[in-house]
N, C-alpha and C positions, 0 to 999 in steps of 0.2 A: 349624357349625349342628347343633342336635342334632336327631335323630329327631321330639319333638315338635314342634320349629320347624320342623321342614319338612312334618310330616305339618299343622300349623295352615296354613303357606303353602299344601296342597293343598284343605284348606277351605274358604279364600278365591276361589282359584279357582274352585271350583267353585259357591260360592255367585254369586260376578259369572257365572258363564257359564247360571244357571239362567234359568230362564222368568220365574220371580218379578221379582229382581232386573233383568234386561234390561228389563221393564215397567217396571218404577218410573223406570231410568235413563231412557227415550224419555218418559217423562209428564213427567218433572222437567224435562227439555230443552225441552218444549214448553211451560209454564207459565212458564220464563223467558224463551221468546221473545216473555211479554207483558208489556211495562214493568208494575210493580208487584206484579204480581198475584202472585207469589211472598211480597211482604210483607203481602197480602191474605190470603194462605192460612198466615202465619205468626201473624197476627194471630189468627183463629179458629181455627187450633190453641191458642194461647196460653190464649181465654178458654174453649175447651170445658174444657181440660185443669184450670182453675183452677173451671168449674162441679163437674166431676166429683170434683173432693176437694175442695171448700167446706162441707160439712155442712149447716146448716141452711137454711131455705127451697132446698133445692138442685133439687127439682124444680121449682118455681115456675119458679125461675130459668131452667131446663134449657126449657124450655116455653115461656120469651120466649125464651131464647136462638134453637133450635130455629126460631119464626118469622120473627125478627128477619133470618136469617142463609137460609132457606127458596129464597130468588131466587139466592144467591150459589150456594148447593150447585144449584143446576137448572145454573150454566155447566157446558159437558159438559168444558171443560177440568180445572175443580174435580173434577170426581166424579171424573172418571176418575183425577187423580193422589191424591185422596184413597183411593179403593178400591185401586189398585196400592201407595202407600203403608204401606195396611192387613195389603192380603195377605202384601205384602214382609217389614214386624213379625211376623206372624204364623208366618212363616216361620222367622223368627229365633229368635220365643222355643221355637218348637218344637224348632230346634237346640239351644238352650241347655238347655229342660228333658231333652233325652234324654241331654245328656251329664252336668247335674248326675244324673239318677236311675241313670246308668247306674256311678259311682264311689261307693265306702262310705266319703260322707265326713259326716261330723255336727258 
């Protein structure tokens, strides 16, 4: 295994043992303890993600969407694994931009 391979296996680790990640794993656990609702929250992932690069009328849309969907996002099980979710992304792309800024690669 080389240096990099192991120093990316210490990444990993450390990424599953952070705060972020440990959240999202316990909200994900708990969203599948409800028949469906995992494929209820893949569902409105699927259509925000396709309002959000739809181009035109996209706000209209984003704005029924947004209603439409108003009662789903108030379950506290939704929010909470959609915010842990969030953070977790966020986390990620944070990893990734530091390392793409941090090599002179073009």
């Amino acid at each position: 295994m080389s240096n990099v391979d192991k120093e990316v296996e210490e990444l990993i680790r450390a990424i599953k043992e952070s705060e972020s990640y440990r959240n999202y794993e316990e909200q994900l656990k708990r969203v599948k303890e409800v028949p469906g609702l995992k494929e209820q929250i893949d569902d409105y992932r699927t259509k925000n993600f396709e309002l959000q690069t739809g181009g035109e009328n996209a706000f209209d849309k984003l704005e029924q969407f947004e209603r439409e969907y108003a009662d789903f996002r108030e379950n506290p099980l939704v929010n909470d694994f959609l915010a842990s979710e969030l953070d977790f992304c966020r986390m990620m792309q944070e990893i990734n931009i530091h390392i793409t800024e941090s090599l002179d690669f073009e």
